[in-house]
DSSP file (Angstrom, degrees, kcal/mol; ACC not computed):
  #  RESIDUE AA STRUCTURE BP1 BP2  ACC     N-H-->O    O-->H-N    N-H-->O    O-->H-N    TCO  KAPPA ALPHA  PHI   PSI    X-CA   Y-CA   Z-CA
    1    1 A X              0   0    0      0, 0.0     3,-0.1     0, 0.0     6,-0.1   0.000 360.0 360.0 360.0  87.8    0.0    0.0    0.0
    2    2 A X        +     0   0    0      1,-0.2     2,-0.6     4,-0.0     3,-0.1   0.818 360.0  39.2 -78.6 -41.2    1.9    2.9   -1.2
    3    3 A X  S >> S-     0   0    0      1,-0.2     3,-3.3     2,-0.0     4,-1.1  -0.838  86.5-107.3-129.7 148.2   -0.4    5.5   -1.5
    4    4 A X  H >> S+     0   0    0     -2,-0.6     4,-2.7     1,-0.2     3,-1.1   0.806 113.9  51.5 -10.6 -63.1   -3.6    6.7    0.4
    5    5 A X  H 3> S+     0   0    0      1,-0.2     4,-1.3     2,-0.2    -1,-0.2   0.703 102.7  49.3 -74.9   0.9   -6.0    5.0   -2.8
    6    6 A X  H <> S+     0   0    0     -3,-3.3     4,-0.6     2,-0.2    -1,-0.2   0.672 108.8  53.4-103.8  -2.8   -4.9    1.8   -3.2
    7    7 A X  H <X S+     0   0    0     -4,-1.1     4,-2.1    -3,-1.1     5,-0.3   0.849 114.0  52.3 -88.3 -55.6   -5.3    1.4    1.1
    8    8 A X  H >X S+     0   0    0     -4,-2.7     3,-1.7     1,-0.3     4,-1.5   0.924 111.7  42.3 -39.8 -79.4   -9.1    2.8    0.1
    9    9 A X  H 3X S+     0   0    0     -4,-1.3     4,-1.1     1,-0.3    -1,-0.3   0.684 106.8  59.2 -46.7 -31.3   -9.6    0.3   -2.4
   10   10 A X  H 3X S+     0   0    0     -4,-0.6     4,-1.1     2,-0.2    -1,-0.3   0.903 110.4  46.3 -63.6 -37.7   -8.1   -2.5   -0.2
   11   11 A X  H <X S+     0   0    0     -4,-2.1     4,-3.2    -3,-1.7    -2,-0.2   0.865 112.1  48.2 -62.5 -49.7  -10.9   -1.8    2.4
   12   12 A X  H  < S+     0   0    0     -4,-1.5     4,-0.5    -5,-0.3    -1,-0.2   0.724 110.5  51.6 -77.5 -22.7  -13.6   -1.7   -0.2
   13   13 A X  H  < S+     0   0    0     -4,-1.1    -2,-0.2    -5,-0.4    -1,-0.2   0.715 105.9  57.9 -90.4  -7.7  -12.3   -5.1   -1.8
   14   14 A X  H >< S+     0   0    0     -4,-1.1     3,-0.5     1,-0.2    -2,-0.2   0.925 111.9  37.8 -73.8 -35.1  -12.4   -6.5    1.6
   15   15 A X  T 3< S+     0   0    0     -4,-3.2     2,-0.6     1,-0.2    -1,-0.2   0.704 100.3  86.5 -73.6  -1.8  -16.2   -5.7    2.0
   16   16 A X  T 3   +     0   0    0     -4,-0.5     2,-0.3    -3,-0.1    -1,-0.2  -0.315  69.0  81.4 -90.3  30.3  -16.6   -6.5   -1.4
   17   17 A X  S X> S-     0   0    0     -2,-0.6     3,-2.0    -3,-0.5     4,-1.6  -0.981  76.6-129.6-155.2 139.3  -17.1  -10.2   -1.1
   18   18 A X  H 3> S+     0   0    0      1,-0.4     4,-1.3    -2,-0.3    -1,-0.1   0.757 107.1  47.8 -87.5 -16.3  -20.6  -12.0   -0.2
   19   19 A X  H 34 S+     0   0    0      1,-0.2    -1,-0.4     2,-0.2     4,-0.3   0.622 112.4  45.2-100.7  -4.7  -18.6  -14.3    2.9
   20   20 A X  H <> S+     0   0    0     -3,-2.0     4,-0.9     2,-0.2    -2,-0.2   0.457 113.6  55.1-123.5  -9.5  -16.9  -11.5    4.4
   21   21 A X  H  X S+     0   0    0     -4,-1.6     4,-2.1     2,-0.2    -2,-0.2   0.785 102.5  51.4 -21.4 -67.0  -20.2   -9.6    4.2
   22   22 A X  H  < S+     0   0    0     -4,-1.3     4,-0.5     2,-0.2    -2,-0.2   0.750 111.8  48.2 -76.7 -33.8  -22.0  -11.9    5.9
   23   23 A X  H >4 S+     0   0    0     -4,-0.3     3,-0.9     1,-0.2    -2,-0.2   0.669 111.0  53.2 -91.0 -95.9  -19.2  -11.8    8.9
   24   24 A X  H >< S+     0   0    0     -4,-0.9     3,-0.9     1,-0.3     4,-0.4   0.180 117.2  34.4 -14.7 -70.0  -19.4   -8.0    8.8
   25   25 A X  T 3< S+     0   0    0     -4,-2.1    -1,-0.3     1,-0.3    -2,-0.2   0.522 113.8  60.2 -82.0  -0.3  -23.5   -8.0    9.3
   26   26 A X  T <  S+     0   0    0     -3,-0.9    -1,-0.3    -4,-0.5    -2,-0.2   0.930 112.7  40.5-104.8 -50.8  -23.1  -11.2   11.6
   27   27 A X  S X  S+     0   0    0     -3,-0.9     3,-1.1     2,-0.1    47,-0.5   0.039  84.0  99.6 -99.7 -19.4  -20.8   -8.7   13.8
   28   28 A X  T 3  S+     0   0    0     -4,-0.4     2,-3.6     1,-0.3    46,-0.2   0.606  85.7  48.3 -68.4-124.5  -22.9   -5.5   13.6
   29   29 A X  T 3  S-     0   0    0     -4,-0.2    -1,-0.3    44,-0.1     2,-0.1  -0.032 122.0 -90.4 -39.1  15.7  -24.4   -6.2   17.0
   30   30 A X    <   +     0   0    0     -2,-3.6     2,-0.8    -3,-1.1    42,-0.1  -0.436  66.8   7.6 123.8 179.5  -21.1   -6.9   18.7
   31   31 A X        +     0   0    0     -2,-0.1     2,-0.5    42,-0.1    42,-0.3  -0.183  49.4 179.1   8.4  56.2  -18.6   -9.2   19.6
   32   32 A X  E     -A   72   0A   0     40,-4.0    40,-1.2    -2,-0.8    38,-0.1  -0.682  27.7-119.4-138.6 173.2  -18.0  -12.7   18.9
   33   33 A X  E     -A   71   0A   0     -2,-0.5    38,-0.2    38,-0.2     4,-0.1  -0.378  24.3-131.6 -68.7 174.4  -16.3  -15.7   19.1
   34   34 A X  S  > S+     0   0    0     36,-0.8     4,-1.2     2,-0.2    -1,-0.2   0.633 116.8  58.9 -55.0 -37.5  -14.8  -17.6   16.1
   35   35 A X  T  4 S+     0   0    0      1,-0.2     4,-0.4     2,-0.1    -1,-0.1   0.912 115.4  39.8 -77.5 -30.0  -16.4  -20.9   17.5
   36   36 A X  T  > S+     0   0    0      1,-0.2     4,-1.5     2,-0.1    -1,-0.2   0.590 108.0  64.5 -79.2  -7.6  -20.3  -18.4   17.0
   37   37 A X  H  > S+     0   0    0      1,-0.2     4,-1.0     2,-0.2    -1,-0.2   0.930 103.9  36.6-108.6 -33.2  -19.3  -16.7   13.6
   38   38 A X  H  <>S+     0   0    0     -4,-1.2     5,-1.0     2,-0.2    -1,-0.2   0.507 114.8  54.9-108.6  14.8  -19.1  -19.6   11.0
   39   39 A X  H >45S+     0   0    0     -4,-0.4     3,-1.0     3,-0.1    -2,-0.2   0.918 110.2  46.4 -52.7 -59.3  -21.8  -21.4   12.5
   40   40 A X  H 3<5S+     0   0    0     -4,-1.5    -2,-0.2     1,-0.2    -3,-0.1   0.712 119.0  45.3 -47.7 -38.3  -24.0  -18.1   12.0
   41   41 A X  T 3<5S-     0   0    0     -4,-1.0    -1,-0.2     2,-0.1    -3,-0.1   0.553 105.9-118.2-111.8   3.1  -22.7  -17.8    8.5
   42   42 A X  T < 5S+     0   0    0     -3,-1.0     2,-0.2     1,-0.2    -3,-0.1   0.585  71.0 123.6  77.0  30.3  -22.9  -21.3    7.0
   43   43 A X      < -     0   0    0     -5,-1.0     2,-0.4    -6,-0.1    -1,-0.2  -0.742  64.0 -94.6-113.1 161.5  -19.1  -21.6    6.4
   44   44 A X     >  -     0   0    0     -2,-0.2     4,-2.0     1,-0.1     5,-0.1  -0.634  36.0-118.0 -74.8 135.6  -16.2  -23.9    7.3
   45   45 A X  H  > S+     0   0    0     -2,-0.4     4,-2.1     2,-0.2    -1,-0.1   0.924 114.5  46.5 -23.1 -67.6  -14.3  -23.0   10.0
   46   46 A X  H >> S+     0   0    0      1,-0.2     4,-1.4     2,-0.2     3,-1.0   0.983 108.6  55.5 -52.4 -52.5  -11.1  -22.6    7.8
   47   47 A X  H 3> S+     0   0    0      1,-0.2     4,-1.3     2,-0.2    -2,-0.2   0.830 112.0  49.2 -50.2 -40.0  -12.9  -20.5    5.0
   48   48 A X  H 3X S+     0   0    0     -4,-2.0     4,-0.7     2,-0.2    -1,-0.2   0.704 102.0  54.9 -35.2 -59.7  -13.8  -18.4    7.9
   49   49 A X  H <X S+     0   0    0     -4,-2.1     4,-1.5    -3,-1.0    -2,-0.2   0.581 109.0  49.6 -35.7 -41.4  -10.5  -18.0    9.5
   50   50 A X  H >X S+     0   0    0     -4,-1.4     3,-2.1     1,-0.2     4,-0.6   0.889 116.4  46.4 -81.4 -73.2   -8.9  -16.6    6.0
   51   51 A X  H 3< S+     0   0    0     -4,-1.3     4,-0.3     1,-0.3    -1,-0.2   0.521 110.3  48.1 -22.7 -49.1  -11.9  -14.2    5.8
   52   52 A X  H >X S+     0   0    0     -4,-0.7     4,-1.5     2,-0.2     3,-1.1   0.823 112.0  54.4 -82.4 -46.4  -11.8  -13.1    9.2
   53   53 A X  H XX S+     0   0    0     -3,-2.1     3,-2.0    -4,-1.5     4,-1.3   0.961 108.8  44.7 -84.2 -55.9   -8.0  -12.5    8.8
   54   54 A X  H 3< S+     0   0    0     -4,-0.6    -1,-0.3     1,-0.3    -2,-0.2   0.316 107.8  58.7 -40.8  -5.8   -8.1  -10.4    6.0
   55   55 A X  H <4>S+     0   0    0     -3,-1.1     5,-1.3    -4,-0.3     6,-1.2   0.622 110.2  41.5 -71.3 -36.5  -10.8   -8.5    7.3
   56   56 A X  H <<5S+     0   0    0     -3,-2.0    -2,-0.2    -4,-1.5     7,-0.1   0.560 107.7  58.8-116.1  -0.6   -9.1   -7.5   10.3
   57   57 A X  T  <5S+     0   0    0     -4,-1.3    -1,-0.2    -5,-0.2    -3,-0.2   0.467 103.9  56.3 -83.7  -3.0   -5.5   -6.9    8.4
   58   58 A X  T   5S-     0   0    0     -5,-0.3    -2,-0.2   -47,-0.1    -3,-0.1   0.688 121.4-122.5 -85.6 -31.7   -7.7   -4.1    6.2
   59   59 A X  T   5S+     0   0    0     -4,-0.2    -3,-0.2     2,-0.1    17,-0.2   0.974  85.9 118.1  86.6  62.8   -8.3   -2.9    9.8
   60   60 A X  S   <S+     0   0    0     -5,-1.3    15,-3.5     1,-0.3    16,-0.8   0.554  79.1  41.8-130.3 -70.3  -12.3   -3.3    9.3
   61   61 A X  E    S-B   74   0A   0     -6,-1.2     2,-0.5    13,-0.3    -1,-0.3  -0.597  72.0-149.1 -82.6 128.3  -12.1   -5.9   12.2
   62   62 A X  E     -B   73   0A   0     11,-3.1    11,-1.8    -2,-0.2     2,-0.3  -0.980  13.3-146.0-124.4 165.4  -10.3   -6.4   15.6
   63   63 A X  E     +B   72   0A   0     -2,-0.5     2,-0.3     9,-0.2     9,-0.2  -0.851  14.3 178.6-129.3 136.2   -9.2   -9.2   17.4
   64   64 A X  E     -B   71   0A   0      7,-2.3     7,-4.9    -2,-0.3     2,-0.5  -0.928  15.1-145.3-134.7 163.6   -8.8  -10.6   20.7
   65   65 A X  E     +B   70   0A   0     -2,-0.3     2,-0.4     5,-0.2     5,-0.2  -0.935  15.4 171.9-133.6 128.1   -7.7  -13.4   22.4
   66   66 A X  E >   -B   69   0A   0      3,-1.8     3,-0.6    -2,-0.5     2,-0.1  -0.868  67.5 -65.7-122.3 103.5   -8.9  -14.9   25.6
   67   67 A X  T 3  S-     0   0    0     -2,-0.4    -1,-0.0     1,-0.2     0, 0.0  -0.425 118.3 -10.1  25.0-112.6   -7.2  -18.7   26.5
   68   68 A X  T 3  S+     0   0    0     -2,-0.1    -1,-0.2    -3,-0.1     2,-0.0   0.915 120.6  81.7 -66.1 -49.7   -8.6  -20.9   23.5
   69   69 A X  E <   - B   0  66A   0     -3,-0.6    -3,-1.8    -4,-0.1     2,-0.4  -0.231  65.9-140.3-104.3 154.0  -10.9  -18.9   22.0
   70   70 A X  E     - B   0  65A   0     -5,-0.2   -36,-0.8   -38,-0.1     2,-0.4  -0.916  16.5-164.7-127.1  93.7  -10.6  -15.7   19.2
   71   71 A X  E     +AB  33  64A   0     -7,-4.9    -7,-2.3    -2,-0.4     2,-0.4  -0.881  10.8 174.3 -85.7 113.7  -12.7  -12.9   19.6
   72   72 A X  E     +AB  32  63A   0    -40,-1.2   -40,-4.0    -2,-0.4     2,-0.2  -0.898   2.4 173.4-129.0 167.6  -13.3  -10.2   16.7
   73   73 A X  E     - B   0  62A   0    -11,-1.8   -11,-3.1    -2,-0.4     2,-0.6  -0.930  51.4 -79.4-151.0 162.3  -15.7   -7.2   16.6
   74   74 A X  E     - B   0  61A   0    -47,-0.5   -13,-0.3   -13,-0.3     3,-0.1  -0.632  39.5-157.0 -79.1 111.5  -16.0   -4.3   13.8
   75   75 A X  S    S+     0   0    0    -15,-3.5     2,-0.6    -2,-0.6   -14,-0.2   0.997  79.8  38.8 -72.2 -65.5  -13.1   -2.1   14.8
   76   76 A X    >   -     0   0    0    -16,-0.8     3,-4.2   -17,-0.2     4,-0.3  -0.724  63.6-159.1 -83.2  98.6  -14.7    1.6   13.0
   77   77 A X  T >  S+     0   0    0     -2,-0.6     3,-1.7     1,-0.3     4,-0.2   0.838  89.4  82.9 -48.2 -18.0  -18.4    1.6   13.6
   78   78 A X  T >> S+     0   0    0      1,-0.3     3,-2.2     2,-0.2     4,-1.5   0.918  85.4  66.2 -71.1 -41.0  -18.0    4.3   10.2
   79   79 A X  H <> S+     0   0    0     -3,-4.2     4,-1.4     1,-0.3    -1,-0.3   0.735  92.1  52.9 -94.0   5.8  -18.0    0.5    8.1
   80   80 A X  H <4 S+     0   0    0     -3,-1.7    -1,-0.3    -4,-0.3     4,-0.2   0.317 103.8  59.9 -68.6   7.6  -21.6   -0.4    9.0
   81   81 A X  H <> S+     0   0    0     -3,-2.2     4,-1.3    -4,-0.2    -2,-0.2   0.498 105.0  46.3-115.5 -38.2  -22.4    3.0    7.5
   82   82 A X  H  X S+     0   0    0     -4,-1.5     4,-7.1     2,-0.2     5,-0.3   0.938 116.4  47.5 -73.9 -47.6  -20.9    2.0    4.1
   83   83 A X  H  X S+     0   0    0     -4,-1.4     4,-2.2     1,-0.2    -2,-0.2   0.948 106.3  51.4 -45.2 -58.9  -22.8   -1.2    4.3
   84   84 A X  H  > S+     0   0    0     -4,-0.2     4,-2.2     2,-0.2    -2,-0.2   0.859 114.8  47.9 -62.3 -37.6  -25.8    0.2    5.2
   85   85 A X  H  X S+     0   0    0     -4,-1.3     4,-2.6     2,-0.2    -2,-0.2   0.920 108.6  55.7 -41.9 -44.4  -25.1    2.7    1.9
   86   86 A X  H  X S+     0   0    0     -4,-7.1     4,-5.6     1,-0.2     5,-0.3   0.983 106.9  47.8 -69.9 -42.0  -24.3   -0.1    0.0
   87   87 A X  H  X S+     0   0    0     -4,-2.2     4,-2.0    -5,-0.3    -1,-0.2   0.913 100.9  61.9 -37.3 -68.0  -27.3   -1.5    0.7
   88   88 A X  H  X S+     0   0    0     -4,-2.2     4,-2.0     1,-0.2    -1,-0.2   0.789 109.5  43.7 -34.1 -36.3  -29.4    1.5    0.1
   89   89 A X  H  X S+     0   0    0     -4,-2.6     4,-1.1     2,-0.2     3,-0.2   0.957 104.6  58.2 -77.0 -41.6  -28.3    1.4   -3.6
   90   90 A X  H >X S+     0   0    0     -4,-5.6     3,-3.0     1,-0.2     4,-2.0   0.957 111.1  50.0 -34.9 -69.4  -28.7   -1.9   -3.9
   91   91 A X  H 3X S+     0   0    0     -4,-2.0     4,-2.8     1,-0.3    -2,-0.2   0.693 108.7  45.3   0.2 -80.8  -32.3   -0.9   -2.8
   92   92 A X  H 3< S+     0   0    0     -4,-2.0    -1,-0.3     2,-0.3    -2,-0.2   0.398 110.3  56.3 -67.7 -18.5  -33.1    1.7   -5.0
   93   93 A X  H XX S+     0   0    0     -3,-3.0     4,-5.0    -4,-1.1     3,-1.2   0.910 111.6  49.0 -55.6 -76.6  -31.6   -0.4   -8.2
   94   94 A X  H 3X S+     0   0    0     -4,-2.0     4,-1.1     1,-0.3    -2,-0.3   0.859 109.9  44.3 -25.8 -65.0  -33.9   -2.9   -7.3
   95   95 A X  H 3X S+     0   0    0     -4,-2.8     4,-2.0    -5,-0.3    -1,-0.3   0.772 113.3  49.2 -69.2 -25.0  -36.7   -1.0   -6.9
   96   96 A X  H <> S+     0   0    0     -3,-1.2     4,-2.0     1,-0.2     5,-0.2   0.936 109.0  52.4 -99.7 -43.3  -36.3    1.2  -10.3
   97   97 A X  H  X S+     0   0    0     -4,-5.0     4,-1.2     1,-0.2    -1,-0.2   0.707 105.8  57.2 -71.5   2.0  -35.6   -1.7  -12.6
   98   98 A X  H  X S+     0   0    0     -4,-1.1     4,-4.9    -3,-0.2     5,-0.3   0.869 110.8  44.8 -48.1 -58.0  -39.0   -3.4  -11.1
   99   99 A X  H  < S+     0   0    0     -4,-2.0    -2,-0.2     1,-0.2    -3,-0.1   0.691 103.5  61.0 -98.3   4.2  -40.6   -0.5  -12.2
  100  100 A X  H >X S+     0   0    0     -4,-2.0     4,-1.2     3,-0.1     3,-0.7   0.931 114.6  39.9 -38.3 -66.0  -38.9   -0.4  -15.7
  101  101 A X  H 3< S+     0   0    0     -4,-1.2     3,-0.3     1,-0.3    -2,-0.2   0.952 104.7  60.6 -75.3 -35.8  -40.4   -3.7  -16.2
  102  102 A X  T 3< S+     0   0    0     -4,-4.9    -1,-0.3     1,-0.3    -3,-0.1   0.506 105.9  54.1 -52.9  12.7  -43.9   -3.0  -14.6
  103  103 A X  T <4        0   0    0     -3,-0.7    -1,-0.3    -5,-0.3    -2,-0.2   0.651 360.0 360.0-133.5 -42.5  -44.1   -0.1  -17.5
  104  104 A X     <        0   0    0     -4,-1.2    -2,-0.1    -3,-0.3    -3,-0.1   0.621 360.0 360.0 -40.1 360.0  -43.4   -2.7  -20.3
């Protein structure tokens, strides 16, 4: 990461991916363990782990460790506010090419 935009973009290609989503929105409400988060998200444990660790070298995520078990939480509440954006466009996509086709 040399310059200020290619650190942007790394952030935005970590949220950019439907399993590391799903551990983002899993994670809105706080806290959790490792052993709770790829139950919740329908993944293997390992697939999980890589996710999880790239999430939280993007700095999106931090992590703690208490004896066995792994803890992570959304380190900048500011990226449930991009989610929740993205979402809104999604939203509003949806909704205007429905009523594209309802006018056919």
């Amino acid at each position: 990461m040399n310059n200020p935009t290619e650190y942007q973009a790394d952030i935005l290609k970590a949220l950019g991916q439907p399993t590391r989503l799903k551990i983002v929105e899993f994670l809105r409400d706080g806290e959790r363990c490792v052993c709770e988060i790829f139950p919740a998200i329908g993944e293997e444990q390992s697939n999980t782990s890589r996710h999880l660790n790239m999430l939280q070298a993007s700095g999106i995520l931090s992590r703690r460790k208490d004896g066995l078990k792994i803890y992570y939480a959304i380190k900048h509440p500011e990226v449930m506010a991009i989610v929740d954006l993205s979402r809104q466009i999604m939203v509003q996509e949806i909704t205007g090419k429905n009523l594209l086709l309802q006018a056919v």
